[in-house]
N, C-alpha and C positions, 0 to 999 in steps of 0.2 A: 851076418848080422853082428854088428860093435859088439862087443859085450861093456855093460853097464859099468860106472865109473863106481868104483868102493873106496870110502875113506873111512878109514880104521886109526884108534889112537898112534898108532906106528906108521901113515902113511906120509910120506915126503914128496914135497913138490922140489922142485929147484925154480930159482928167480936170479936171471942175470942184475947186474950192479945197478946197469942204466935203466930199467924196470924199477927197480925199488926207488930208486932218487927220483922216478916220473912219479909215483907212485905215493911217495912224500911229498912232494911239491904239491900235488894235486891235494891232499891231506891239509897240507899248510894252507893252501888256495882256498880252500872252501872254509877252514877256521875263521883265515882274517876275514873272510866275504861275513861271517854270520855273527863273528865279533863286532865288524863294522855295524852290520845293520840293527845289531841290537842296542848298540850302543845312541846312534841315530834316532831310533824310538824312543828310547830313553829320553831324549835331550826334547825331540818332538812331544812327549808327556809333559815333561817340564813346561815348557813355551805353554804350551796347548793351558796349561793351569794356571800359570802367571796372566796368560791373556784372557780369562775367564775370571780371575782375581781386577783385573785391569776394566774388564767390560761392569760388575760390577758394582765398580766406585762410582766405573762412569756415570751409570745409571740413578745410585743415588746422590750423584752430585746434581745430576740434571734432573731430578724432582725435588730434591729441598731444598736449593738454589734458590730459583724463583720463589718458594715460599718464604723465604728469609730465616731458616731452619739451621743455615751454615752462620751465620753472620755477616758482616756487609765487608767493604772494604773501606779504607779510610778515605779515598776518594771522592766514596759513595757517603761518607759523613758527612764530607765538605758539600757536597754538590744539594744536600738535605737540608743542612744549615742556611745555604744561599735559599735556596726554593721558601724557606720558613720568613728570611728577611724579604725578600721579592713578595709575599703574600701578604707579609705586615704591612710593606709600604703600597701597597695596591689597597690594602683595605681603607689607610688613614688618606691616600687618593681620594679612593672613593667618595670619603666622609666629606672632604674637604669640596669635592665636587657636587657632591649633593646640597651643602650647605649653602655651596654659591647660588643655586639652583634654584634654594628653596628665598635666599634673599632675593633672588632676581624675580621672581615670583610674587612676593613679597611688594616690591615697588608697585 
């Protein structure tokens, strides 16, 4: 029967050179592995927030948009103005055709 393996503060192992530098490499290997991936998350936290920062704007750009909440664009001032002279001049149309309408009527 073996007898049992005792380690005592005085017990010595021996380790060849090529053992120890595998043995460091492997050491180093799994640092940079958990360096990287921490770091990785990290940078995935960040994104992940900026993008939830980003969704949102989106969000309330795209409800108080439509309400006229943001402001309009200058554009959209030109394109208002013309709609307001197009309605003036459709109205005094209007008149101007009803009037004929009402002289022709008239005779």
């Amino acid at each position: 029967m073996p007898k049992p393996l005792e380690v005592q503060q005085n017990t010595q192992f021996q380790l060849d050179l090529k053992t120890f530098v595998a043995l460091l490499a492997g050491f180093f290997s799994i640092a940079g592995v958990y360096f990287t991936l921490t770091s990785e998350i990290s940078q995935l936290q960040i994104e992940n927030i900026r993008v939830q920062a980003s969704v949102l704007l989106n969000e309330e750009f795209r409800i108080k948009w439509p309400r006229g909440e943001l402001g309009s664009l200058p554009d959209d001032a030109k394109q208002d103005l013309r709609i307001e002279y197009l309605q003036r001049d459709i109205s005094q149309l209007e008149a101007l055709v009803q009037k004929h309408l009402n002289e022709h009527h008239a005779e």
